[in-house]
N, C-alpha and C positions, 0 to 999 in steps of 0.2 A: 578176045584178048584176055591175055591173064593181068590180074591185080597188078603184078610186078612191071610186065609192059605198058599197062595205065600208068601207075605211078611213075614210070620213066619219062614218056611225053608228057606229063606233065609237069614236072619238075624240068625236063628241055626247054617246056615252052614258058614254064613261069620266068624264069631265066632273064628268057627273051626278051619278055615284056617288061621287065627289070629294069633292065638295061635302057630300052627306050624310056620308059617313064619314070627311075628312078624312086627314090622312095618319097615319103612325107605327104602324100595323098590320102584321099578318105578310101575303106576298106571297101565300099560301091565302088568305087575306079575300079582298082584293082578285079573286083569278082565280075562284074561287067566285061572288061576287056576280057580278063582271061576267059571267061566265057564263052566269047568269041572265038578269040583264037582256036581256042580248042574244038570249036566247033569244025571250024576253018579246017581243021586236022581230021577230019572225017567222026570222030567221037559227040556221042551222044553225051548232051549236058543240058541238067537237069537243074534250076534256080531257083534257092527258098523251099525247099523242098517240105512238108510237113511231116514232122515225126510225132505217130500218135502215145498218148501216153496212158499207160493202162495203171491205176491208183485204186487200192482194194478192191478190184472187180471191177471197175467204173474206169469208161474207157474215154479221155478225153482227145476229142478230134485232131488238136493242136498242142502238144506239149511243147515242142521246137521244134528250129528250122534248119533246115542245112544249108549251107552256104552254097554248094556247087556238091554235087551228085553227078558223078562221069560214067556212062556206061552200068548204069545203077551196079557199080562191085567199090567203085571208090571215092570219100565222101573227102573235101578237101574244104577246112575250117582256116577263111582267110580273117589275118589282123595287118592293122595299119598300128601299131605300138612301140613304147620306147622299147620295153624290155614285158618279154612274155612272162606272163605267172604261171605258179602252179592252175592256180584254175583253168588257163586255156589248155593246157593237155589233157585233165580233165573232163573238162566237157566235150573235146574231141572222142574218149575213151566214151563214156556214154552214149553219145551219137552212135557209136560205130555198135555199143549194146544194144540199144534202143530200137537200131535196124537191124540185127544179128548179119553185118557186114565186115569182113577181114579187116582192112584196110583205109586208116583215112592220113591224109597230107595234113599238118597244121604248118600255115605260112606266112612268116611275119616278112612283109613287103618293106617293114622301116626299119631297113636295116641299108649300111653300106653295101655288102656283096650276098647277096639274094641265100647266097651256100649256108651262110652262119641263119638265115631265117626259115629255112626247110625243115621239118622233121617229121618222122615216121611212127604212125601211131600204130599198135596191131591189138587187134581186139584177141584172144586166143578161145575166145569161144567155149 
């Protein structure tokens, strides 16, 4: 599958789960269920993923972690927040450096209607 069909079911499916669990829960709900589900969906998913980080030559094992890894092409940084900062698109944009991967989802679940908490990161490489 391409990046763009990832990114579809999942944004279907976060939706989903949306709707049944509403928002105002801890970001584990959220990355948990969706997890599943998406598993459910025949898609390979990938939790806590380790992103190494290499600092003047010295490579350390663990620098972060990815929230949800789909089909290792799309990385999806979930938040349970009032209101997203610049920082969390940020760190989603690193991620997606750090793994020289197109595409990651940043998805704030504490929101009213799931659409205003979706957004589309693209690394351009």
């Amino acid at each position: 599958m391409h990046e763009n069909e990832i990114a579809t079911l999942i944004i279907q499916t976060s939706i989903e789960l949306h709707k049944k669990l509403g928002p105002g829960l801890l970001e584990s709900v959220y990355e948990n269920t969706l997890a599943y589900d998406l598993k459910e969906k025949g898609l390979q998913v990938d939790q806590q993923v380790p992103i190494p980080l290499i600092y003047k030559e010295i490579k350390f094992d663990v620098g972060y972690r990815l929230d949800l890894l789909i089909n290792k092409k799309v990385i999806i940084e979930i938040k349970s927040v009032d209101l997203l900062a610049p920082v969390h698109y940020a760190q989603l944009l690193t991620y997606l450096k750090l793994s020289e991967l197109k595409l990651g989802l940043l998805i704030n679940f504490n929101v009213k209607l799931l659409k205003e908490g979706i957004h589309r990161i693209v690394n351009k490489l």
